[in-house]
C-alpha positions in Angstrom: 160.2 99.7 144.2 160.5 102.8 141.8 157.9 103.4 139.6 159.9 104.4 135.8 157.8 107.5 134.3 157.3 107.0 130.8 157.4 110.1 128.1 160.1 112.5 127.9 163.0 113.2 130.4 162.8 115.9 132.8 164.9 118.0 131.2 162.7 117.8 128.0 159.5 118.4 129.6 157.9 121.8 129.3 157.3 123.7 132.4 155.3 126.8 130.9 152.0 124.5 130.6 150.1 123.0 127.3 151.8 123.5 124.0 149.7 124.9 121.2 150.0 121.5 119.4 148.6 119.8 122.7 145.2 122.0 123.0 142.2 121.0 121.1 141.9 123.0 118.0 138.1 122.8 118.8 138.8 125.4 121.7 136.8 128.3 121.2 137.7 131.5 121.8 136.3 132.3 125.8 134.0 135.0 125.9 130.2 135.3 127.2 129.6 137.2 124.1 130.6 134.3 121.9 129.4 131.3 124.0 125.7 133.0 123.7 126.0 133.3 119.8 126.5 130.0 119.3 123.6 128.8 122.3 121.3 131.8 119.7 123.0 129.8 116.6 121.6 126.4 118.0 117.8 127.4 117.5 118.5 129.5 114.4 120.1 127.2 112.5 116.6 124.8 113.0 114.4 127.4 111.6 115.0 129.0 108.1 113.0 132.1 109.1 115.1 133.4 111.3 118.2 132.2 109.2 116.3 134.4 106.9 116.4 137.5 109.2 120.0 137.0 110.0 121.2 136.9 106.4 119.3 140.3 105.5 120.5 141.8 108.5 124.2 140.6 108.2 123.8 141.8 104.3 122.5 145.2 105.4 125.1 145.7 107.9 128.4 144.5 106.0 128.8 147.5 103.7 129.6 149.2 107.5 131.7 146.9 108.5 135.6 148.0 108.2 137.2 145.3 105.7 140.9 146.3 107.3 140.3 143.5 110.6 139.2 141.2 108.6 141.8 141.3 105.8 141.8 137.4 103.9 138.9 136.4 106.1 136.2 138.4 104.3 135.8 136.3 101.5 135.4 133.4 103.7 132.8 135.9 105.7 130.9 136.3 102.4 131.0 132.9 101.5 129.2 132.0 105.4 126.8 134.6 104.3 125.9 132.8 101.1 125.7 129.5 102.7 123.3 130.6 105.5 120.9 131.7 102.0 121.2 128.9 100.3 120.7 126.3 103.1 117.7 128.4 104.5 116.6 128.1 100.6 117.6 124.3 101.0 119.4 124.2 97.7 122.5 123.3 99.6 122.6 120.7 102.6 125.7 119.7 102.7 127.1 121.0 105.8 126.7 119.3 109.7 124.6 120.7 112.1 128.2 121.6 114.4 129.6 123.5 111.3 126.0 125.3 110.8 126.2 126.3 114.2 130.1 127.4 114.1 129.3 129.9 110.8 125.8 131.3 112.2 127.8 131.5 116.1 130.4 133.7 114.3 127.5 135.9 112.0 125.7 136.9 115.1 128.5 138.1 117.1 129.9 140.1 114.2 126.1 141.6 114.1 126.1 142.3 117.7 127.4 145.8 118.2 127.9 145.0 122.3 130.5 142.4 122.4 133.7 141.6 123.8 134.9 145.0 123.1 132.2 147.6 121.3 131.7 148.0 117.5 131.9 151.6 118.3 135.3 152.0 120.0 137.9 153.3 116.6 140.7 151.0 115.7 139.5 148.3 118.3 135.8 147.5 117.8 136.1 144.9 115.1 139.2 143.4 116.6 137.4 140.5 118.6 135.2 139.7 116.1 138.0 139.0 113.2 139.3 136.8 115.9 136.2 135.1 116.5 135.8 135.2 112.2 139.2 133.8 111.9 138.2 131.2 114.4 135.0 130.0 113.0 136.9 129.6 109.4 139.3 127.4 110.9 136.9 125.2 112.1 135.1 124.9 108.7 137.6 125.9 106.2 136.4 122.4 104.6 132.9 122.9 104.6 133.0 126.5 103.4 135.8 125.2 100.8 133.0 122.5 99.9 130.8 125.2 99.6 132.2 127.8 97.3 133.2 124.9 94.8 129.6 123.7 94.7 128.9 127.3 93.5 131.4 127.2 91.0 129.9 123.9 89.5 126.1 124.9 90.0 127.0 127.7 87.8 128.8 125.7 85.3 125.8 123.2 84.7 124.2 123.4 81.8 120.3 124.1 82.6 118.2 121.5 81.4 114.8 122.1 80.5 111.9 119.8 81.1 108.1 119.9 80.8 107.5 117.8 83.5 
């Protein structure tokens, strides 16, 4: 007895492998460079020190950084920046621990001058990490989103003053 195959016919079957629909959009991009930011992120985003460090350094170190890679994503980079502040100041919580890691992941391997392809090398150096930047906003567009229009309203409150 034949056994029927179910799904598409043969001649509607893909041959070149997985679509981009069928892989995860959870797939980061491969590189030893990034897989170790985000193994650094894990610790860093328990202790608000070193959250602290990162921030300064990332603020000392973006005026340097060419805005031409990173095109639409550098308001999104900013906005990661001021999150890391103000969730190492604990005024704003609302973000997993998996997205914490994601933004912090992408912050240290745009900081590390000695990844994928060297900060160093003209034209190419930022290249991988607007990738990895672009990739890292995907992933928490919402949260980053959630972020920036908690800003808006925190500026928008009135200030209420108590003696207490």
């Amino acid at each position: 007895m034949r056994r029927v195959r179910q799904g598409k016919p043969r001649a509607e079957r893909s041959t070149s492998g997985p679509s981009k629909d069928d892989l995860s959009s959870k797939t980061a991009p491969r590189s030893p460079a990034f897989s170790q930011a985000l193994t650094d992120a894990r610790s860093f985003a328990k202790d608000p020190e070193r959250l602290r460090q990162l921030f300064r350094e990332a603020v000392k170190k973006a005026p340097s950084i060419p805005r031409e890679p990173f095109k639409d994503l550098w308001a999104y980079f900013q906005a990661m920046l001021r999150l890391i502040r103000a969730y190492y100041h604990h005024e704003y919580r609302n973000v997993s621990l998996q997205n914490l890691v994601m933004i912090v992941g992408a912050i240290i391997y745009i900081l590390n001058p000695f990844d994928l392809i060297p900060d160093w090398i003209a034209g190419l150096g930022f290249a991988d990490d607007a990738v990895v930047l672009a990739f890292a906003v995907r992933q928490t567009r919402q949260t980053l989103d959630d972020f920036m229009t908690w800003e808006i309203r925190s500026r928008e409150r009135p200030v209420r003053w108590s003696l207490r």
